[in-house]
C-alpha positions as CSV (number, residue, x, y, z in Angstrom):
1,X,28.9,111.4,-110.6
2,X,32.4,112.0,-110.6
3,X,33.9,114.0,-113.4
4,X,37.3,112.6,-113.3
5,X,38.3,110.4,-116.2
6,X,40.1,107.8,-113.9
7,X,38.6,106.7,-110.5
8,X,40.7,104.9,-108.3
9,X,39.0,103.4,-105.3
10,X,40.9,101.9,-102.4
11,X,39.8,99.8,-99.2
12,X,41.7,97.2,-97.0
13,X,41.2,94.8,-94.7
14,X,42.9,94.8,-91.7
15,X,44.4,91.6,-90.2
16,X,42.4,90.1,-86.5
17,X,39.0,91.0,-87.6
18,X,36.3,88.4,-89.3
19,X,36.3,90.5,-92.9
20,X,39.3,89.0,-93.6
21,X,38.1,86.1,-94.4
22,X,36.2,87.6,-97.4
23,X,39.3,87.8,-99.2
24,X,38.9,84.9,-100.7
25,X,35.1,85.2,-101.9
26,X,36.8,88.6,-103.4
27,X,40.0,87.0,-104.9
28,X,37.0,84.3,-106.3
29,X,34.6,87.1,-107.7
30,X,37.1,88.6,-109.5
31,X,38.8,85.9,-110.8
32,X,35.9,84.2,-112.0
33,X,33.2,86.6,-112.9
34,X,31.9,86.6,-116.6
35,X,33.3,89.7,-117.4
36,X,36.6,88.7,-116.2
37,X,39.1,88.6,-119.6
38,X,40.5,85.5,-119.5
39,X,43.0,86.6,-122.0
40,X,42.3,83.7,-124.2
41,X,42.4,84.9,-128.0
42,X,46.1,86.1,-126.9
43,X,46.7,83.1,-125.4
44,X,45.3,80.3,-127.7
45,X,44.6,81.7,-131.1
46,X,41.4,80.0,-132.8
47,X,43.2,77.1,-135.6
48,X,47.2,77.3,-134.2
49,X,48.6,74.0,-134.6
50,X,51.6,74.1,-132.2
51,X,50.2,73.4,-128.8
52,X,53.2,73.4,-126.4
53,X,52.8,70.2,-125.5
54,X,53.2,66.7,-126.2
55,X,50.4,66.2,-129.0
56,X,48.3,63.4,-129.2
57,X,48.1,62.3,-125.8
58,X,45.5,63.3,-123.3
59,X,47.5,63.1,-120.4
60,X,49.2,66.5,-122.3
61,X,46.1,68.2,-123.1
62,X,45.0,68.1,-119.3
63,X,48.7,69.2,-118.4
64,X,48.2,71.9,-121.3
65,X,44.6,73.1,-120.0
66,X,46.4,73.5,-116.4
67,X,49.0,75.2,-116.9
68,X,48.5,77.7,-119.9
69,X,47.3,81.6,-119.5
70,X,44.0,81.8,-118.7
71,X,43.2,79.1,-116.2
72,X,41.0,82.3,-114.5
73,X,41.3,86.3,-115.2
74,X,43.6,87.2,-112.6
75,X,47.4,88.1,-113.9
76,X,50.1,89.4,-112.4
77,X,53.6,90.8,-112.6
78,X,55.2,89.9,-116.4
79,X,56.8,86.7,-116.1
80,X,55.7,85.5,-113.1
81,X,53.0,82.5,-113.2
82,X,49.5,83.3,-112.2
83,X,48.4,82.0,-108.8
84,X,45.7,79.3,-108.5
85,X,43.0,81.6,-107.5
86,X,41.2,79.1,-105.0
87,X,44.9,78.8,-103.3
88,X,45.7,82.7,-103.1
89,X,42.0,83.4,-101.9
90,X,42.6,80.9,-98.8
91,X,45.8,82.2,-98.4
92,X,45.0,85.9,-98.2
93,X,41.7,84.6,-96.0
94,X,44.3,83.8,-93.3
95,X,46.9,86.6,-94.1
96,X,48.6,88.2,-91.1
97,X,48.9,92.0,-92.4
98,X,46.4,94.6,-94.5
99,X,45.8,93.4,-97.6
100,X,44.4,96.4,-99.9
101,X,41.8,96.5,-102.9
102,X,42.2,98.9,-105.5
103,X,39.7,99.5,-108.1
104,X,40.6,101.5,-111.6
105,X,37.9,102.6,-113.2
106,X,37.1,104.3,-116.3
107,X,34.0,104.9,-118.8
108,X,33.5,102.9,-121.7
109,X,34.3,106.0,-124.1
110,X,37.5,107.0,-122.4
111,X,38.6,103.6,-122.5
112,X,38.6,102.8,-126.3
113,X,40.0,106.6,-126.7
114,X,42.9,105.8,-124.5
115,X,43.0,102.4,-126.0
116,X,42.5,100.0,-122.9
117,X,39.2,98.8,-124.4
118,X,41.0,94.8,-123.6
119,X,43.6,93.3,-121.2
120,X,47.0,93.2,-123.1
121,X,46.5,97.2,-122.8
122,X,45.5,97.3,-118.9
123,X,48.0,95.2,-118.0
124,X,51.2,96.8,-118.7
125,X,49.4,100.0,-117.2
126,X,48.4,98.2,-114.1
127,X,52.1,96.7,-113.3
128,X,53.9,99.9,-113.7
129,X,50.6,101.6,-111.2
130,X,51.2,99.3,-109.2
131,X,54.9,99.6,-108.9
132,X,54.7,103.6,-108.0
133,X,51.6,103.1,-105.4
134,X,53.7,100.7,-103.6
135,X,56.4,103.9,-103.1
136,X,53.0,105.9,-102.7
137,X,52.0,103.9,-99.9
138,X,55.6,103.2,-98.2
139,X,55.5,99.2,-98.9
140,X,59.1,97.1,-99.3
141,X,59.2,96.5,-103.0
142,X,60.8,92.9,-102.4
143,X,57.4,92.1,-100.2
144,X,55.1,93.3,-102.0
145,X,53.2,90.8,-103.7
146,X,49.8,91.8,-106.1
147,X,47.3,90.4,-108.6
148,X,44.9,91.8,-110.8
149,X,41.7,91.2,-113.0
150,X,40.1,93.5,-115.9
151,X,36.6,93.2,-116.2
152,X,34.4,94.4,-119.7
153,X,31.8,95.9,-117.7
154,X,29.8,97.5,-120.2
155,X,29.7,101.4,-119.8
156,X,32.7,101.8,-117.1
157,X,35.5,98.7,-117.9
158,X,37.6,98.3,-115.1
159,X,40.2,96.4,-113.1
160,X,40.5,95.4,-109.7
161,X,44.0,95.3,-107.9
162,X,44.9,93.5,-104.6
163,X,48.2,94.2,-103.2
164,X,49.8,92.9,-99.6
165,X,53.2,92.1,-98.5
166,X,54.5,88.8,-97.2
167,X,55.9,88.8,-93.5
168,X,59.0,90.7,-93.2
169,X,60.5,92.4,-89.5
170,X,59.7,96.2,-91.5
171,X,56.5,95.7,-92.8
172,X,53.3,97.8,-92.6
173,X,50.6,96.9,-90.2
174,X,48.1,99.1,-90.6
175,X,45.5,99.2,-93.8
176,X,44.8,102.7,-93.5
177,X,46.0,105.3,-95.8
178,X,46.5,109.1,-95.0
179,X,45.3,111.3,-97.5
180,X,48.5,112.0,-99.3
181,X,48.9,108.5,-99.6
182,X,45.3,108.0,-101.3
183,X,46.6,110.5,-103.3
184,X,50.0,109.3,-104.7
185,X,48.4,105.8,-105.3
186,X,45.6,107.9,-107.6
187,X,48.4,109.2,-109.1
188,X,50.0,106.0,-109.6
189,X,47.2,104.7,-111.8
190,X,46.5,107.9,-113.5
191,X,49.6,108.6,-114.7
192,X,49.6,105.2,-116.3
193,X,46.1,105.1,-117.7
194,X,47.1,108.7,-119.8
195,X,51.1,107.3,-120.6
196,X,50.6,106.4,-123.9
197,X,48.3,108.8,-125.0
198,X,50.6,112.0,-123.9
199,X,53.5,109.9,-125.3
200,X,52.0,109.5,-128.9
201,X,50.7,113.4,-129.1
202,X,53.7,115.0,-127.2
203,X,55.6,112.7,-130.3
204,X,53.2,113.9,-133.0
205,X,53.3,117.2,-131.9
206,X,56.7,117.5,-131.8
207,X,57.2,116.2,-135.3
208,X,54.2,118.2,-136.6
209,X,56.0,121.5,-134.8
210,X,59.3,120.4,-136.7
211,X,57.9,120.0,-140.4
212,X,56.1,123.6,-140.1
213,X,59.1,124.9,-139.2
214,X,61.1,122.9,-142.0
215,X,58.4,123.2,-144.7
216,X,56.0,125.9,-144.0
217,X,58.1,128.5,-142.3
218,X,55.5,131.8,-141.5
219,X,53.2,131.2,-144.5
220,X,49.9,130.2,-142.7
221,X,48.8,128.8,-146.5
222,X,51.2,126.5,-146.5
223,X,50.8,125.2,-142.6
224,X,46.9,124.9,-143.7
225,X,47.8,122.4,-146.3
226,X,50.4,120.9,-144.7
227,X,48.0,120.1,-142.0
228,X,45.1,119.0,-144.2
229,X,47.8,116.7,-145.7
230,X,48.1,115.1,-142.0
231,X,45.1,114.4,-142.0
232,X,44.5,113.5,-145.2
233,X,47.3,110.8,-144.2
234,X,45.7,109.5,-140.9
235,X,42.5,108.6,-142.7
236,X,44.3,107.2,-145.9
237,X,46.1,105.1,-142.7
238,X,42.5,104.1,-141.1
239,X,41.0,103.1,-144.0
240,X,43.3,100.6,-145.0
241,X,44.6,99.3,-141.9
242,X,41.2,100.1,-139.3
243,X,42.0,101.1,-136.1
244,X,41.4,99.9,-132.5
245,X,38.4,97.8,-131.5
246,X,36.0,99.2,-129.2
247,X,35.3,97.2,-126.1
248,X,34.6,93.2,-126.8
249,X,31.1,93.1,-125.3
250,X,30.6,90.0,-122.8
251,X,30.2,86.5,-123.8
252,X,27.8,85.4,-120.9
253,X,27.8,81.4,-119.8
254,X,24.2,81.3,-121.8
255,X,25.6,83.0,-124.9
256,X,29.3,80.7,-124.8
257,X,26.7,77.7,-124.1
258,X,25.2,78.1,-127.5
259,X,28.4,78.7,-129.3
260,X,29.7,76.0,-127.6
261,X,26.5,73.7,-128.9
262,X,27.1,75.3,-132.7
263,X,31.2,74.6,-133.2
264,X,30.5,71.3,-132.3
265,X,27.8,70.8,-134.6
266,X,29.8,72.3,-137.2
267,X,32.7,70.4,-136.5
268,X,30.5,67.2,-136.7
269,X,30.3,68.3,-140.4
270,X,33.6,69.2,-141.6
271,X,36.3,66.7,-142.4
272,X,38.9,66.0,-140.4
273,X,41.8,67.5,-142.9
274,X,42.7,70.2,-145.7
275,X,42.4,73.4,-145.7
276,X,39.9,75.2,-143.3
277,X,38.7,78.3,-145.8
278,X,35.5,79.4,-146.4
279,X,35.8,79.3,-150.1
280,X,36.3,75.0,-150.1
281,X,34.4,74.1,-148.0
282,X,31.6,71.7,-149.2
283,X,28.2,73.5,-149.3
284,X,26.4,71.9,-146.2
285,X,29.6,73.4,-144.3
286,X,29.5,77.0,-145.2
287,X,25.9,77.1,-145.1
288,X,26.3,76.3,-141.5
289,X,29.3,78.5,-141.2
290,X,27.5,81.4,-142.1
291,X,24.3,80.8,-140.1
292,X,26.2,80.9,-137.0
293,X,28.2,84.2,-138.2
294,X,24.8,85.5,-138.3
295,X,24.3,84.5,-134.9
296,X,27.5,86.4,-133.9
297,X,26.3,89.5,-135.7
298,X,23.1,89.4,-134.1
299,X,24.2,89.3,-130.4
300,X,24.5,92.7,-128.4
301,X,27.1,94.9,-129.1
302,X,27.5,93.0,-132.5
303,X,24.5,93.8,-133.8
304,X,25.0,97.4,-133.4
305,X,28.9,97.8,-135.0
306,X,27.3,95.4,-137.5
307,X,24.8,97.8,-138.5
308,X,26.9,100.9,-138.7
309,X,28.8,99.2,-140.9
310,X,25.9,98.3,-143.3
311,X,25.1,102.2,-143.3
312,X,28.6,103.2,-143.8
313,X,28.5,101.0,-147.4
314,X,25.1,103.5,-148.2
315,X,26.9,106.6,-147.2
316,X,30.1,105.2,-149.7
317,X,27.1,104.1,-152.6
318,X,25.7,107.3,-152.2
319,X,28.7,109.4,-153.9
320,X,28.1,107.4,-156.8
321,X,24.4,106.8,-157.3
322,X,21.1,108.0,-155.5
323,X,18.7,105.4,-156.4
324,X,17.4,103.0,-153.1
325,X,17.6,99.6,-154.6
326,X,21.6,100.5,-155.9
327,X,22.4,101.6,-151.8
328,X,20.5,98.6,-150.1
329,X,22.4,96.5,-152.8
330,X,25.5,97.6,-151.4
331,X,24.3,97.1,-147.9
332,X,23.7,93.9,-148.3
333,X,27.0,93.0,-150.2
334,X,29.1,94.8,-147.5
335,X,26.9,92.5,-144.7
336,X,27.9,89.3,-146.8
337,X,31.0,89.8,-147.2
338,X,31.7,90.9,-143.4
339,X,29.6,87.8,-142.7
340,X,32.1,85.6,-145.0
341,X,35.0,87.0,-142.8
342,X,33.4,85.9,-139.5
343,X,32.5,82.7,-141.3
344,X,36.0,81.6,-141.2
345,X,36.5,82.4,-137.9
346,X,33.7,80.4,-137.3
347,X,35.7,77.6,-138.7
348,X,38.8,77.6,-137.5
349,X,37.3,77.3,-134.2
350,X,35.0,74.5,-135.2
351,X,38.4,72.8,-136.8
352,X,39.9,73.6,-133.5
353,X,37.1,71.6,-131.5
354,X,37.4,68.7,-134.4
355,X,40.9,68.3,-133.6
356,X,40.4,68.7,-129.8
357,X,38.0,65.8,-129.6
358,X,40.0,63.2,-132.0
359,X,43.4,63.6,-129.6
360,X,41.6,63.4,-126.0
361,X,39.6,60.4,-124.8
362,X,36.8,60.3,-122.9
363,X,37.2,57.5,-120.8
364,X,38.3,59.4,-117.7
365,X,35.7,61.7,-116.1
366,X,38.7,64.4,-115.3
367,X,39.4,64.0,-118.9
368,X,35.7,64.9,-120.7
369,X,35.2,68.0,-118.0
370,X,38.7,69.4,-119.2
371,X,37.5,69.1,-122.6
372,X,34.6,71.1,-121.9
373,X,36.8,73.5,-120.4
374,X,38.9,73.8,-123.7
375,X,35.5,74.3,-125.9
376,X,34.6,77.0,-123.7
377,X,38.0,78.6,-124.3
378,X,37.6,78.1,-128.1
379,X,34.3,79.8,-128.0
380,X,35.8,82.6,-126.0
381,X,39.2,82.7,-129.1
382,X,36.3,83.0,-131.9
383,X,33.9,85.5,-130.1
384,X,37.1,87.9,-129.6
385,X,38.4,87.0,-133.3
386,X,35.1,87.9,-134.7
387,X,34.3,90.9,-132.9
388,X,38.3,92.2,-134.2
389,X,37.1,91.3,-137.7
390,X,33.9,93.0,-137.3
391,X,35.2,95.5,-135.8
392,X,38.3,96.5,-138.2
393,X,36.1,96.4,-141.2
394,X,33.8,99.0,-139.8
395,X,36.6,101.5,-138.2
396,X,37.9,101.1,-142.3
397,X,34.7,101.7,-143.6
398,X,34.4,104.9,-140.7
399,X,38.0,106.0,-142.4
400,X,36.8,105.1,-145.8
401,X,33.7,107.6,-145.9
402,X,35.2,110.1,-144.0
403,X,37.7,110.0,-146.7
404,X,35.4,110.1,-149.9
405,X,33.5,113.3,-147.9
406,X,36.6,114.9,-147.7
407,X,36.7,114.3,-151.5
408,X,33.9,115.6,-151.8
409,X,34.3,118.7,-150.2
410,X,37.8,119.3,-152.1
411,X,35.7,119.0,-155.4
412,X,33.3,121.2,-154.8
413,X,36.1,124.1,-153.2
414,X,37.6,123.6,-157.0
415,X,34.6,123.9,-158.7
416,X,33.8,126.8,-156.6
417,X,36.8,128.6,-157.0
418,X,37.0,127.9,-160.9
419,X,33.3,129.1,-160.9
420,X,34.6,132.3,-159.4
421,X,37.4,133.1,-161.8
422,X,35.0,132.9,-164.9
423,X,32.6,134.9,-162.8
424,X,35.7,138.1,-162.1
425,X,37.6,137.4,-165.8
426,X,36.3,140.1,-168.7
């Protein structure tokens, strides 16, 4: 296995020969696949009210579904529209130069370190890797045409590229790259996959350099503290604010089936206006509400972030009291009230569904399978909502204990030290 943090893979297909036509199974398969991030949760936030279209009529809600982000996972440059993928693939099946795939790869822990753990990140870092490989592999900039799709593959996320150039009198007609060229486009994607990492700690480091120098001058006591104060700070930051997700594990079509089934059972329950909180809802409603926030916390990858957080509420207990029942108490209350947060996310989206159905009619087959296509987008919003709830709550409790063992620590040193001046005074 490679020991690189970044592998960039690249392969072409070369126009006149039969593989060319797989371009568009490949333009499908990435588009499509189940691990494909739609972008959704970006796009369509789980109980917004201002659709941007005409509301109330179904003839906008199919124009709506069309047209938004997220029709399929590919994206491209930033303010261009997203192709139709089944249109691209059949156009790149019968394109008449190279047309190159480029795959950027990382594992799962260097990902949510680096922070591209979910699209918005990988996007920005694929356009600007893209821009430099096209110098890297001599294509005309106003050609060059690309798409892209990041998938949430557990254990090594990634995204695939495909670049070509439309017909022009200078363009390139052979796939293959020399070496160097293999080499400035891995450099392309490197350099972007590490950008905002070196630009936050050549940042911090500059203005940690500049406050030793201003506060601390040569007196290593005082750069100790000073640096324990950093510290200090960053936690005191976590643990209020949490800090990034790691990687939003899959919602398979089995999985999105069943939430699917469960919003709209919910829905069938809650009235059609008011306020959509937890705290009035009728009892029937958030009994339901919190079943299926158990069924969240239960699935893969939510299970797990769901349990460190129940032990991270003992580890907090246990500065204060020893005793077994008093810790699993705590446990529990920290699970409730992380369920209670995923509850409402649970009903927004079953509010958004509500709504959906009373302002589309079914009388039009086209109609009732575009409304199954907005469920499954709603399911999609609150699976990604809930796992950023989950997920900040546990990253603050993470902060939270790391904080009261530092604490800790920091009372005992005292104690120690005061221990030792009775020990040495007469």
């Amino acid at each position: 296995m490679s020991k690189s943090v970044v592998i960039v893979n690249v392969a072409y297909y070369q126009h006149g020969t039969k593989k060319m036509a797989c371009n568009y199974n490949h333009i499908r398969y990435i588009a499509t696949k189940p691990e494909a991030d739609r972008g959704d949760a970006g796009a369509y936030r789980v109980g917004d009210e201002d659709y941007p279209v005409e509301r109330g009529t179904a003839a906008g809600h199919v124009k709506y579904a069309a047209e938004r982000p997220g029709s399929s996972g590919l994206f491209g440059p930033e303010g261009e529209p997203v192709p139709d993928w089944q249109e691209l693939g059949s156009k790149l099946a019968k394109h008449n130069l190279p047309v190159w795939r480029v795959i950027v790869s990382l594992r799962q822990d260097d990902a949510e370190r680096l922070g591209l753990a979910e699209r918005e990140k990988w996007q920005a870092a694929i356009e600007n890797g893209v821009n430099n490989a096209n110098k890297a592999m001599h294509l005309d900039p106003d050609h060059t045409r690309w798409v892209a799709a990041f998938h949430r593959k557990e254990g090594h996320p990634h995204c695939h590229v495909v670049i070509w150039e439309e017909e022009h009198g200078a363009a390139r007609r052979q796939g293959y790259l020399e070496p160097g060229e293999r080499k400035g486009v891995f450099r392309s994607f490197a350099r972007e996959v590490f950008r905002e990492e070196r630009d936050r700690l050549t940042a911090e480091k500059t203005a940690i350099r500049d406050a030793i120098r201003e506060l601390a001058g040569n007196d290593i006591g005082k750069v100790m503290e000073f640096m324990r104060e950093v510290k200090k700070a960053r936690l005191e930051a976590r643990a209020f604010w949490g800090s990034s997700p790691k990687m939003l594990p899959v919602l398979t079509p089995g999985r999105e089936e069943v939430l699917v089934r469960k919003l709209q059972d919910l829905a069938g329950i809650m009235h059609g206006k008011g306020r959509i909180a937890l705290a009035y809802m009728p009892g029937e409603v958030k009994e339901r509400a919190r079943e299926i926030a158990d069924w969240v916390l239960k699935q893969p990858g939510f299970n797990q972030s769901a349990e460190r957080y129940r032990e991270l509420a003992r580890q907090l207990a246990g500065h204060y009291t020893m005793q077994p029942g008093a810790l699993d108490e705590a446990a529990g209350k920290a699970y409730e009230d992380l369920r209670d947060r995923v509850a409402q996310v649970v009903l927004k989206g079953a509010a958004a569904i509500n709504r959906l159905e009373r302002e589309v009619e079914f009388n039009e087959k086209r109609e009732a399978r575009q409304i199954q296509v907005e469920k499954s987008r709603i399911a999609n919003s609150v699976w990604k909502a809930a796992w950023r709830a989950l997920e900040r709550e546990r990253t603050r409790a993470e902060a939270q204990a790391m904080l009261a063992a530092e604490r800790d620590l920091e009372r005992r040193r005292r104690r120690a030290r005061g221990e030792e001046r009775e020990m040495r005074m007469p």
